[in-house]
N, C-alpha and C positions, 0 to 999 in steps of 0.2 A: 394693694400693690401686688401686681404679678412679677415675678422675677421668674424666666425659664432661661438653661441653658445645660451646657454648651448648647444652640441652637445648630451650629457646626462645628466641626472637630475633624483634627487630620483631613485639612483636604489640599494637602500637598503644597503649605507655602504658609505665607503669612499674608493674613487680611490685612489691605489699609485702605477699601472702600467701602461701602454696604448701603444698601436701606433698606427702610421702615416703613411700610404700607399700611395704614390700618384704612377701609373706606369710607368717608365721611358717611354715608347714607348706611353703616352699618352703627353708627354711632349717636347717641341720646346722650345730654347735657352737653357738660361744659369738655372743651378737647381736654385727652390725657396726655402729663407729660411721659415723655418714649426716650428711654436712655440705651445705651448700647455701650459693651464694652468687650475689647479680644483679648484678654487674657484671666486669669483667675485672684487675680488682686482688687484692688478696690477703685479702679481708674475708670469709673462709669462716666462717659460722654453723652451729653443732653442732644437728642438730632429732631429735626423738624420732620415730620410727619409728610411722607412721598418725596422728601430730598434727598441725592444722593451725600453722603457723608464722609469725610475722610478723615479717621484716626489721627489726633496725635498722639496715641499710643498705640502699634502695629502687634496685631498679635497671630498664633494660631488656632484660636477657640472664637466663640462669636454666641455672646449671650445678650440677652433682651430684657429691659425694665419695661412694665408701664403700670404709671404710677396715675389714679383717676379716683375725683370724690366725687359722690355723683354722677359719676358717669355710668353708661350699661354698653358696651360691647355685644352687639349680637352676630352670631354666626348662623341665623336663620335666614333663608331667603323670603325673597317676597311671593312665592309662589309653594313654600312649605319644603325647600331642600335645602338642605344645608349647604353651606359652601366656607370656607377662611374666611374669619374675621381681622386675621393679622396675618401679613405675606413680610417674609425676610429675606431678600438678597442681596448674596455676595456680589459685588459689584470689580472688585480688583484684589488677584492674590500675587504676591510676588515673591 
């Protein structure tokens, strides 16, 4: 399990949309599941992978689960440069 955050913090509002990009072709096995959640409690939402997502809990922080067994996450390119393997955006702040 990876858990990072706040992956944004103070950015002038409260988030209640986002998403979770991870690229299929950076991905081996089986998909991870990707949770999301905007505040500091324990109210992690399960979001589909490239969808955009709307909170039912709004928050002003914006942290990331992904939770994978057997999975491998690469951030290597197919030409030997690195590039994200995981992209986060804030989609609506209010």
């Amino acid at each position: 399990m990876l858990t990072l955050g706040p992956v944004f913090k103070n950015i002038g509002g409260t988030i209640t949309k986002a998403k979770c990009i991870i690229p299929s072709s950076r991905i081996t096995g089986p998909s991870p599941t990707i949770r999301m959640k905007t505040a500091s409690g324990n109210d992690w939402e399960e979001v589909s992978n490239g969808v955009e997502h709307s909170f039912a809990t709004a928050g002003s922080e914006l942290y990331l689960q992904v939770i994978a067994s057997g999975t491998t996450i690469s951030a290597k390119g197919s030409a030997g440069e690195l590039v994200p393997a995981i992209i986060v955006k804030v989609l609506e702040v209010t």
